[in-house]
TIMI-2910 file (N, C-alpha, C, CB; in pm, 1 decimal, decimal comma, always signed):
<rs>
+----------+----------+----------+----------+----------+----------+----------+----------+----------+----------+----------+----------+------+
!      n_x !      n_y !      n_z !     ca_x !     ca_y !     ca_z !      c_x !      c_y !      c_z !     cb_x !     cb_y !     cb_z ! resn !
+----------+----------+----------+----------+----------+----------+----------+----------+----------+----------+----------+----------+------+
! +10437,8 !  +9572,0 ! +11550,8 ! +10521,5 !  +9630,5 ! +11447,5 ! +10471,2 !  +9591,0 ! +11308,1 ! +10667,7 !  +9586,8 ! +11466,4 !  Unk !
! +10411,4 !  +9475,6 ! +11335,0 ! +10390,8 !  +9446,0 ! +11180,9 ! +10241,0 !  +9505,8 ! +11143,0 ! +10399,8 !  +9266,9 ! +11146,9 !  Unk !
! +10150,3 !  +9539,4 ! +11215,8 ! +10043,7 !  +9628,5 ! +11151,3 ! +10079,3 !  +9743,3 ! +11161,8 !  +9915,3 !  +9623,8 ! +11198,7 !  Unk !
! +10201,0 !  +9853,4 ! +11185,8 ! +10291,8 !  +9920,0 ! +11144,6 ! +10277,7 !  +9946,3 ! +10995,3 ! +10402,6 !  +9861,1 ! +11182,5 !  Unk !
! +10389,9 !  +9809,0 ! +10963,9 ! +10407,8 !  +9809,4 ! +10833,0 ! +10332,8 !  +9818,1 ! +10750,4 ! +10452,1 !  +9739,0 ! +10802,1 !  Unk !
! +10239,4 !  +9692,1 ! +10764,7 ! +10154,6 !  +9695,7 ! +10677,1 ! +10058,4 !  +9822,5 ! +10646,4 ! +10094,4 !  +9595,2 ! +10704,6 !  Unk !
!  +9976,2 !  +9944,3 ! +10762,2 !  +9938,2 ! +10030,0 ! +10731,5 !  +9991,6 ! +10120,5 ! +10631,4 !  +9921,6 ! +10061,4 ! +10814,9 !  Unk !
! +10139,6 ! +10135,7 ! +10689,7 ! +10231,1 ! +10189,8 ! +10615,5 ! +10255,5 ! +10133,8 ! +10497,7 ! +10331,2 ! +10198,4 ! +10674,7 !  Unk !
! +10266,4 ! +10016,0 ! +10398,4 ! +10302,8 ! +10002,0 ! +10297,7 ! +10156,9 ! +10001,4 ! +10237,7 ! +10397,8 !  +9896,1 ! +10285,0 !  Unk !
!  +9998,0 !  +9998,3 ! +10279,3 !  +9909,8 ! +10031,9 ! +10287,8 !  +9892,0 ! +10203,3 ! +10227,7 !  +9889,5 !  +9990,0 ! +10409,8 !  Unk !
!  +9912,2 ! +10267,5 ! +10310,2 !  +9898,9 ! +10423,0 ! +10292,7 ! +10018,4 ! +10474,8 ! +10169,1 !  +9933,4 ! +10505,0 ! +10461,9 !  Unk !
! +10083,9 ! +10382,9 ! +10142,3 ! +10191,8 ! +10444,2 ! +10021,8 ! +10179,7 ! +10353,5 !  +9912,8 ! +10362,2 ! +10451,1 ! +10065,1 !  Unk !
! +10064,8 ! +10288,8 !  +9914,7 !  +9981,5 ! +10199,6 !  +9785,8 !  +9881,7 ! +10357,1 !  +9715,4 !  +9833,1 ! +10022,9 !  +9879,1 !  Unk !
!  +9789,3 ! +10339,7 !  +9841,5 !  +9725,5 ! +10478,7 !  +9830,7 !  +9805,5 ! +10612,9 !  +9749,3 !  +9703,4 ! +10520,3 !  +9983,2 !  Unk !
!  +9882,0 ! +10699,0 !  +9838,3 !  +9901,9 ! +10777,3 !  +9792,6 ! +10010,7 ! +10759,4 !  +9632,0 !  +9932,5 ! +10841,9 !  +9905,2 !  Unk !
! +10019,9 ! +10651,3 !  +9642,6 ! +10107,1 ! +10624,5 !  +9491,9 !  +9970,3 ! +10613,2 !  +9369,0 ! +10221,2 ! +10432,9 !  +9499,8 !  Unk !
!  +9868,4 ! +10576,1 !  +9433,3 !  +9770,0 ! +10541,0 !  +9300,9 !  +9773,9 ! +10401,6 !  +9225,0 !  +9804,2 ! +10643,0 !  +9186,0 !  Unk !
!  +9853,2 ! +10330,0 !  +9315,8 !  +9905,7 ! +10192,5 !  +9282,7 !  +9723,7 ! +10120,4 !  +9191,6 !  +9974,8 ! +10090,5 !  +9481,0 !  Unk !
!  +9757,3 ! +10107,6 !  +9086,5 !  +9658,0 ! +10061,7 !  +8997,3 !  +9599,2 !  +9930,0 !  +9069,7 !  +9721,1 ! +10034,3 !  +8847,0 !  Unk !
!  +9621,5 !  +9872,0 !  +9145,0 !  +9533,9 !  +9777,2 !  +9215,5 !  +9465,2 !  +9848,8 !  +9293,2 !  +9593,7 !  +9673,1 !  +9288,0 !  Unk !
!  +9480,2 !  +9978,1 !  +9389,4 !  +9427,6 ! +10060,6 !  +9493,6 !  +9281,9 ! +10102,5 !  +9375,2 !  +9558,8 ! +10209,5 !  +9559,5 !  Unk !
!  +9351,5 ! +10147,0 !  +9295,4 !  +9209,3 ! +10220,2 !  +9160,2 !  +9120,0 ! +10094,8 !  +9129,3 !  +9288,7 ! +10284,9 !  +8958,2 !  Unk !
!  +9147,7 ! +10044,4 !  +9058,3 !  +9089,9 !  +9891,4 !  +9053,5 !  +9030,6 !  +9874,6 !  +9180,5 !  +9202,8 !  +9769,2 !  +9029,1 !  Unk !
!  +9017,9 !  +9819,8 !  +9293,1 !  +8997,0 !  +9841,0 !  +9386,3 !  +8870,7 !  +9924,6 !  +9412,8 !  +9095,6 !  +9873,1 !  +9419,5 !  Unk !
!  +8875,6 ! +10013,3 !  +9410,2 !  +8810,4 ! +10154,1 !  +9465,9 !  +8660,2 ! +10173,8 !  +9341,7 !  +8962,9 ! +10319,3 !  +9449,0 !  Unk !
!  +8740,8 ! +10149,6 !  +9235,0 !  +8632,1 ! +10167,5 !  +9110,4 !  +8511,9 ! +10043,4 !  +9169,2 !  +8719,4 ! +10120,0 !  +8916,6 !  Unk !
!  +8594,1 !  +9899,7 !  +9203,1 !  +8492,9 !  +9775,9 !  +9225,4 !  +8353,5 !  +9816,3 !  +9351,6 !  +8607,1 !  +9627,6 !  +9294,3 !  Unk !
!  +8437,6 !  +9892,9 !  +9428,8 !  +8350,9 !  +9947,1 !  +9564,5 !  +8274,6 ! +10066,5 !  +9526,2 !  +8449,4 !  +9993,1 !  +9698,4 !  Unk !
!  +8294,8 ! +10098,1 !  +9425,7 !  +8208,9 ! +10246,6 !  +9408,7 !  +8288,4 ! +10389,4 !  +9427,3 !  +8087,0 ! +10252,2 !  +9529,2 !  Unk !
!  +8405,3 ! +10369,7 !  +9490,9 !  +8459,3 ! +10507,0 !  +9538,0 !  +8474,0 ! +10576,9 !  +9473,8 !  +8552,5 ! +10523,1 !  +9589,2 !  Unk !
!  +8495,3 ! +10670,3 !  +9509,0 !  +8507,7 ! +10806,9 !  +9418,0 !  +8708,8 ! +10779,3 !  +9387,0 !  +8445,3 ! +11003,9 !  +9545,2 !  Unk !
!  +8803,3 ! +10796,8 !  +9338,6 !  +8893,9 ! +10861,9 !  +9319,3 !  +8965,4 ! +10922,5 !  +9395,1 !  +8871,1 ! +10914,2 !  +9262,4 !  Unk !
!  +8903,0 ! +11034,4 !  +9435,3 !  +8917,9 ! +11141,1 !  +9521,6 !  +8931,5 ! +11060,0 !  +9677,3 !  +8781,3 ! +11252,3 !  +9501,9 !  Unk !
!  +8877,2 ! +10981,1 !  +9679,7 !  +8871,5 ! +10940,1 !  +9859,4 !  +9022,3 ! +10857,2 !  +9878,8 !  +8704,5 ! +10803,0 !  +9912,1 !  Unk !
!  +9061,5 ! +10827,1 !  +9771,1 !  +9191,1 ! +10754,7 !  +9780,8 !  +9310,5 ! +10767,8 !  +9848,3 !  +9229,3 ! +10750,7 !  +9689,5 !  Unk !
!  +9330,4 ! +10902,7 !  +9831,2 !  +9404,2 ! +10959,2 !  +9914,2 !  +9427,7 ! +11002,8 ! +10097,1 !  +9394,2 ! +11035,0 !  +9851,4 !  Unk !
!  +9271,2 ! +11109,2 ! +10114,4 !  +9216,7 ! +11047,9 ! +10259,5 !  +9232,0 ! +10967,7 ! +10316,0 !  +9129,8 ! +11025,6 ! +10280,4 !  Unk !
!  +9183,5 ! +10828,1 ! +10272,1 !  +9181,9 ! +10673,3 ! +10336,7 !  +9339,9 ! +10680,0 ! +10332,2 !  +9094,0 ! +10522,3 ! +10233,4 !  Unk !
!  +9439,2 ! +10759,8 ! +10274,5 !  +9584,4 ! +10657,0 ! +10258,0 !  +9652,2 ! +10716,2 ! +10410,4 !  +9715,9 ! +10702,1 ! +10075,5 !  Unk !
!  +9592,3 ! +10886,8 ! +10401,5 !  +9597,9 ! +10955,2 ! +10517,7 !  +9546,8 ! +10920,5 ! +10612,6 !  +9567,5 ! +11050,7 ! +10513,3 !  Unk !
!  +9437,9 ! +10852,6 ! +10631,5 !  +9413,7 ! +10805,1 ! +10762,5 !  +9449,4 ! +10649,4 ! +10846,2 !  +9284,9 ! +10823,3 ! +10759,9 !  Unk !
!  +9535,5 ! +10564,9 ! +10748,2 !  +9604,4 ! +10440,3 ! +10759,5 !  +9781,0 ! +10479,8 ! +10805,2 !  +9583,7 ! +10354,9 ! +10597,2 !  Unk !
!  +9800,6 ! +10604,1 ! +10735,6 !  +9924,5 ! +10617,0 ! +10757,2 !  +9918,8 ! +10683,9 ! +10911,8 !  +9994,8 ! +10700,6 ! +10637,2 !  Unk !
!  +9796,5 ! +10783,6 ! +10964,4 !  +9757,6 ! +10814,1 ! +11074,4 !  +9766,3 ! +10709,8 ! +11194,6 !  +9642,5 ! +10855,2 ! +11049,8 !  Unk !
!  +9724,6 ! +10626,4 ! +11199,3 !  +9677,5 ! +10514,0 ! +11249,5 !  +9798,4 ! +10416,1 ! +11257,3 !  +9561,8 ! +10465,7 ! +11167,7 !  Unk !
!  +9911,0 ! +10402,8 ! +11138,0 ! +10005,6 ! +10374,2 ! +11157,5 ! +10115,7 ! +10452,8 ! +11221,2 ! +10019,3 ! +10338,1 ! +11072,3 !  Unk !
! +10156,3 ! +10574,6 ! +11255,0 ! +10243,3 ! +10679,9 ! +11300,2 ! +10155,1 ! +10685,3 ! +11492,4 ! +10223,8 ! +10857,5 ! +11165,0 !  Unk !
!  +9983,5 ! +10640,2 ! +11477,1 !  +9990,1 ! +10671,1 ! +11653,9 ! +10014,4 ! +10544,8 ! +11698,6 !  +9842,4 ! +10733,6 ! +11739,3 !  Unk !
! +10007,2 ! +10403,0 ! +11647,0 ! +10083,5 ! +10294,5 ! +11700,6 ! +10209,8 ! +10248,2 ! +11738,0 ! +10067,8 ! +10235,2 ! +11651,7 !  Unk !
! +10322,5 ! +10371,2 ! +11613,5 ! +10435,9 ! +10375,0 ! +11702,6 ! +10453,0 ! +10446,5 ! +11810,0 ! +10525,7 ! +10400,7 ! +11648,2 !  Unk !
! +10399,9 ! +10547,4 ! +11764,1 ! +10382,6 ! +10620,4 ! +11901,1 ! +10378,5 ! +10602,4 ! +12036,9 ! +10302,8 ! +10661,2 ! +11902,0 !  Unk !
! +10254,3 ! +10469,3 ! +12052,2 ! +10175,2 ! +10346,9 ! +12114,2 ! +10386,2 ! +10318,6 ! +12211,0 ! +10075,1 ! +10171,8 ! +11933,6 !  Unk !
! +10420,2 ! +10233,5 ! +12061,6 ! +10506,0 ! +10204,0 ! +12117,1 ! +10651,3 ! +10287,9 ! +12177,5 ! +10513,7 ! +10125,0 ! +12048,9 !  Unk !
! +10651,8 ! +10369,3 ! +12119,8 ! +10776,6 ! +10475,7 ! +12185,2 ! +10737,3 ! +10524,3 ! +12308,9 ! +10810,5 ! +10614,8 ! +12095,9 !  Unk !
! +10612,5 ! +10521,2 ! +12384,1 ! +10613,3 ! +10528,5 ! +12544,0 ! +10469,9 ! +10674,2 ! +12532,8 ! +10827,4 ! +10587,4 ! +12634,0 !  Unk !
! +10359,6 ! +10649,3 ! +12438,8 ! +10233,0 ! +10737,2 ! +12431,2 ! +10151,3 ! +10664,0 ! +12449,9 ! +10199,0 ! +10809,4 ! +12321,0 !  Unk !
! +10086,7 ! +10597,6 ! +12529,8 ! +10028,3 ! +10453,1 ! +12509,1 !  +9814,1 ! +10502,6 ! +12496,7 ! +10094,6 ! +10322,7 ! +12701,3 !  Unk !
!  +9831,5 ! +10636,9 ! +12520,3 !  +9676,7 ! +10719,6 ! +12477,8 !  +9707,3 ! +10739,8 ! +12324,2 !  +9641,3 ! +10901,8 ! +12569,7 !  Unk !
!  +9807,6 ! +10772,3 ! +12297,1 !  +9790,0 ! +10787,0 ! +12153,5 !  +9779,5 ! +10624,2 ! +12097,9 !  +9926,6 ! +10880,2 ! +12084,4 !  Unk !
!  +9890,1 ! +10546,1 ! +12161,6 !  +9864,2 ! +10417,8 ! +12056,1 !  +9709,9 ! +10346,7 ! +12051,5 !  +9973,4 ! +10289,1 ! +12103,2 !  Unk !
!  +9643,3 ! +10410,0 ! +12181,2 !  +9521,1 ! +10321,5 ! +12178,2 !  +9410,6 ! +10359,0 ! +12104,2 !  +9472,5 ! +10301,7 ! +12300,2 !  Unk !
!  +9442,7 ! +10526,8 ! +12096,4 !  +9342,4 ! +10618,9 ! +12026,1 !  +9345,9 ! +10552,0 ! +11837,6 !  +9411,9 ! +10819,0 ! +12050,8 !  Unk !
!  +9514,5 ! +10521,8 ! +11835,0 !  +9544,5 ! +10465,5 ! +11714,4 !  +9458,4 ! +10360,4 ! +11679,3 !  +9670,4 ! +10423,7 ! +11711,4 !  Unk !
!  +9478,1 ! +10232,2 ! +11763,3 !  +9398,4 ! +10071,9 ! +11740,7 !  +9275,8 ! +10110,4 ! +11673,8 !  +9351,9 !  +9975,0 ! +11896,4 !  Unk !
!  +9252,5 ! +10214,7 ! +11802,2 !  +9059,6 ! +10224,0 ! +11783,8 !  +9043,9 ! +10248,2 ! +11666,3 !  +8962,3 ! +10346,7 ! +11863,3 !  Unk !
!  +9112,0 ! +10346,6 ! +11591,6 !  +9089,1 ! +10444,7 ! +11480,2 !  +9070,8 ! +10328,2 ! +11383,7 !  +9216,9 ! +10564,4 ! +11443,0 !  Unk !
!  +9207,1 ! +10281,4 ! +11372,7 !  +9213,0 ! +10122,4 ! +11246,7 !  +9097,6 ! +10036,9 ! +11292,2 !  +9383,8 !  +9995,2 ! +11260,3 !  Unk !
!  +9052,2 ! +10006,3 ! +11395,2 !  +8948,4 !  +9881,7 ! +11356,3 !  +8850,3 !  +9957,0 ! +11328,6 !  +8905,4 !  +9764,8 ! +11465,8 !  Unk !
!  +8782,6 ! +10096,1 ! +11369,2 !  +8681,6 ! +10154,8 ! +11321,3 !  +8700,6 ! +10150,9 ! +11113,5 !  +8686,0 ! +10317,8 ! +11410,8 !  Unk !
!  +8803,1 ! +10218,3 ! +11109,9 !  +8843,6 ! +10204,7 ! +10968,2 !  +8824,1 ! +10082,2 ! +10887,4 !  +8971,8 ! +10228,0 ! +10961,7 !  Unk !
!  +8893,2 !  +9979,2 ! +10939,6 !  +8882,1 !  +9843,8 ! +10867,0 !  +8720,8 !  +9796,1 ! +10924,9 !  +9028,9 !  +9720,6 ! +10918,6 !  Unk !
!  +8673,0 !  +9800,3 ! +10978,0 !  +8536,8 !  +9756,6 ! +11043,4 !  +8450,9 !  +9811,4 ! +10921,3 !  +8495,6 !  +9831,9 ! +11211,9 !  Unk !
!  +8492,4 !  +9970,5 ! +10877,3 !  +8396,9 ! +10041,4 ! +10780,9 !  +8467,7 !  +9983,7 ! +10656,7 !  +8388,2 ! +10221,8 ! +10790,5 !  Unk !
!  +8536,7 !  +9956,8 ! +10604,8 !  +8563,6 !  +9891,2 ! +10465,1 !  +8564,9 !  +9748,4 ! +10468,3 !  +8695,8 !  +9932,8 ! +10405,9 !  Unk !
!  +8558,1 !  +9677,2 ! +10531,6 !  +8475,1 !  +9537,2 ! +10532,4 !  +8342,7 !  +9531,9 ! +10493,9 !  +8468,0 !  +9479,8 ! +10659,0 !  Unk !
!  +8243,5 !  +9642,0 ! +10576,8 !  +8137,4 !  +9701,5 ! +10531,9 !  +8069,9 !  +9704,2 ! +10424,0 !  +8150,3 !  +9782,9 ! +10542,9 !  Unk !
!  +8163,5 !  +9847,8 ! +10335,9 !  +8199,6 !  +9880,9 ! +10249,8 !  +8203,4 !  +9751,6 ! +10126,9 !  +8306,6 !  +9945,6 ! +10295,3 !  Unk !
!  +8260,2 !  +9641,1 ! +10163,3 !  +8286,4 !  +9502,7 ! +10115,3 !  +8190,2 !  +9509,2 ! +10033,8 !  +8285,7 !  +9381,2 ! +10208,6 !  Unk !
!  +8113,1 !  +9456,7 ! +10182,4 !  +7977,8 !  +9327,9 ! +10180,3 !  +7869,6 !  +9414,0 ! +10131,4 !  +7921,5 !  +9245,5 ! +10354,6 !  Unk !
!  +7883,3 !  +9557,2 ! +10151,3 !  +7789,1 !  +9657,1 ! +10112,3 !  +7766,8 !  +9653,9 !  +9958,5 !  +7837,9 !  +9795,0 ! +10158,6 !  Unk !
!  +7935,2 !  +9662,5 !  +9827,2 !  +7912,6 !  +9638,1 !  +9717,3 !  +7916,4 !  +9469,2 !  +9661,1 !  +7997,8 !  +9725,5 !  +9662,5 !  Unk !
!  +7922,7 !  +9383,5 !  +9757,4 !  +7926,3 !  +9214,7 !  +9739,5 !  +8024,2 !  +9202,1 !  +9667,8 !  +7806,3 !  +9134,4 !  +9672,1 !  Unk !
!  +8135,6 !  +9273,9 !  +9671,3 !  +8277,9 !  +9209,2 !  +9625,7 !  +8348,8 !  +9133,7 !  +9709,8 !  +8372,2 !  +9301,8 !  +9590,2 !  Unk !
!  +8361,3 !  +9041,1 !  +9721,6 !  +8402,5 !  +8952,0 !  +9819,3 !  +8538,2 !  +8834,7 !  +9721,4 !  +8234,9 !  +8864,1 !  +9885,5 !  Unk !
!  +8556,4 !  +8845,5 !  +9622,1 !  +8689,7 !  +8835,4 !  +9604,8 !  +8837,9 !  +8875,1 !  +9661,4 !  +8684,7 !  +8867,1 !  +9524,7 !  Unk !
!  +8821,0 !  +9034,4 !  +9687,9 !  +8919,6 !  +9054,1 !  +9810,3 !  +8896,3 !  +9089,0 !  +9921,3 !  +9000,4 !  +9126,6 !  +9797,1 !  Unk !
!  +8844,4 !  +9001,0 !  +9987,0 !  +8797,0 !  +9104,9 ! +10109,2 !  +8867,8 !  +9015,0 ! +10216,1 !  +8603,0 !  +9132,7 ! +10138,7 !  Unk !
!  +8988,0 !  +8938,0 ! +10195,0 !  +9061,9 !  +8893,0 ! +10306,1 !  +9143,7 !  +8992,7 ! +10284,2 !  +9118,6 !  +8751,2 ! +10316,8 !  Unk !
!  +9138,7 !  +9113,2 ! +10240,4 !  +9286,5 !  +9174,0 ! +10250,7 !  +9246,1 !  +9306,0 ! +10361,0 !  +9361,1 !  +9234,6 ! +10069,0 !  Unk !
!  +9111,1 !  +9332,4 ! +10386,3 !  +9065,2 !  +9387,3 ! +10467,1 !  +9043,9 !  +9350,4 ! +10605,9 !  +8988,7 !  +9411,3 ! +10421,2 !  Unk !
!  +9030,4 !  +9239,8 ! +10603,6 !  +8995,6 !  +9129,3 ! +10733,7 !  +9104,8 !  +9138,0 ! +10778,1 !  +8951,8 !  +8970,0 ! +10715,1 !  Unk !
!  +9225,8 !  +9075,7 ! +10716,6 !  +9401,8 !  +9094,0 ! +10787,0 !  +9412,0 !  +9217,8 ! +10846,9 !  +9540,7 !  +9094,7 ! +10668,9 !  Unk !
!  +9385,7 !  +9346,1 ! +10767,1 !  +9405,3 !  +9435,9 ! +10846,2 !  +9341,4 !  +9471,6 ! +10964,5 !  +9405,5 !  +9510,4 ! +10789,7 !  Unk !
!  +9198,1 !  +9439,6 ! +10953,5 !  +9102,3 !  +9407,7 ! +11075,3 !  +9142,0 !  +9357,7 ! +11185,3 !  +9011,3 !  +9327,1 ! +11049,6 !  Unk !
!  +9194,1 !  +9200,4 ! +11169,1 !  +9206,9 !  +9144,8 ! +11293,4 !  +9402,2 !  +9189,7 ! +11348,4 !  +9159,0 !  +8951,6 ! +11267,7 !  Unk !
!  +9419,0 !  +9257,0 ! +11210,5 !  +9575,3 !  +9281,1 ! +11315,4 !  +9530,4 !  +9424,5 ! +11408,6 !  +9762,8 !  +9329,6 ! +11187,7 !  Unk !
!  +9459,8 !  +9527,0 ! +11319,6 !  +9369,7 !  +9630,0 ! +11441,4 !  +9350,5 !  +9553,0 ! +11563,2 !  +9201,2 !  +9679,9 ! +11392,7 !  Unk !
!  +9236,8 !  +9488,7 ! +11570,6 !  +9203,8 !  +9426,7 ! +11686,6 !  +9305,9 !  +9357,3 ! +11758,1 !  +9108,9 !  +9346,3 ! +11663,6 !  Unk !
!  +9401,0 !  +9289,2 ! +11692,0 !  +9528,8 !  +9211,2 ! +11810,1 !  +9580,6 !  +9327,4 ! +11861,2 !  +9676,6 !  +9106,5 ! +11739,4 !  Unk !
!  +9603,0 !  +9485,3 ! +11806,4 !  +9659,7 !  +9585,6 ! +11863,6 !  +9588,7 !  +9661,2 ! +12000,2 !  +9675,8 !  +9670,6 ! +11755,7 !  Unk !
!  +9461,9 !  +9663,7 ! +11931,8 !  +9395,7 !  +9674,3 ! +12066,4 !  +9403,1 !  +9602,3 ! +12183,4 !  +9290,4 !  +9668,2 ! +12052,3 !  Unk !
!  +9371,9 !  +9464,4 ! +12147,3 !  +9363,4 !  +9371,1 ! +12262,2 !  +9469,5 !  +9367,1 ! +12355,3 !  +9349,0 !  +9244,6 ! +12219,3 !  Unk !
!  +9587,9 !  +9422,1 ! +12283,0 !  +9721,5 !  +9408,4 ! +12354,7 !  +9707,7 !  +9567,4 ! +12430,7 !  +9877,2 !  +9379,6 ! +12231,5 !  Unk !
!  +9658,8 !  +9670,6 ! +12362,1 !  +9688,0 !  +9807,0 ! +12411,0 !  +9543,3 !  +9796,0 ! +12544,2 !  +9673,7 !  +9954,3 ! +12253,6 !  Unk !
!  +9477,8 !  +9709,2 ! +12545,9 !  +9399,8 !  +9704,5 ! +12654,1 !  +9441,8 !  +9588,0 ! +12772,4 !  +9262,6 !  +9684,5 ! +12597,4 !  Unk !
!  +9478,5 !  +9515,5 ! +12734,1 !  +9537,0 !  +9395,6 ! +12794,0 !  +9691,7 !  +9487,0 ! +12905,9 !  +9596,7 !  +9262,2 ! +12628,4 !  Unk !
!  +9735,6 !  +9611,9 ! +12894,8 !  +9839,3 !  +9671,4 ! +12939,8 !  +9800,1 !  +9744,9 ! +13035,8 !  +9905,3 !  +9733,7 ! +12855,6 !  Unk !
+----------+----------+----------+----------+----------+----------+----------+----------+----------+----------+----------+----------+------+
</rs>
């Protein structure tokens, strides 16, 4: 539930334009434009994990996968522009992906 949330309060950072998300995005190179996408595909990823849990358990796993592929590529993304000031905030989301998996495979 709680990498739930967090995607979710994640994806409505995004689509708000929350000036740390810009900040952010400018440090990595992004375009602007991708801001939104990425908020869409966290909030994705958050909506097939409940899913996961309301009794879809192909969708919740299809979900996990999606987020650690995601966070796997913006960790990347990180180390790719050597900003490494925030890059525990990517990792959290990382390894809560992966505890989701481990559990949606572990079932």
């Amino acid at each position: 539930m709680i990498t739930i949330l967090m995607n979710l309060w994640a994806a409505g950072a995004d689509f708000t334009r929350a000036r740390f998300v810009r900040a952010n995005a400018s440090e990595l190179n992004l375009r602007e434009s991708w801001i939104t996408p990425l908020g869409v595909l966290k909030a994705a990823g958050a909506v097939g994990l409940l899913c996961g849990l309301l009794g879809v358990p192909l969708v919740g796993d299809a979900a996990a996968v999606g987020l650690v592929l995601f966070f796997a590529g913006a960790l990347f993304v990180h180390v790719r522009a050597r900003v490494f000031h925030n890059i525990a905030a990517p990792a959290a989301f990382f390894v809560m992906a992966v505890a989701c998996l481990v559990m949606a495979v572990g079932t």
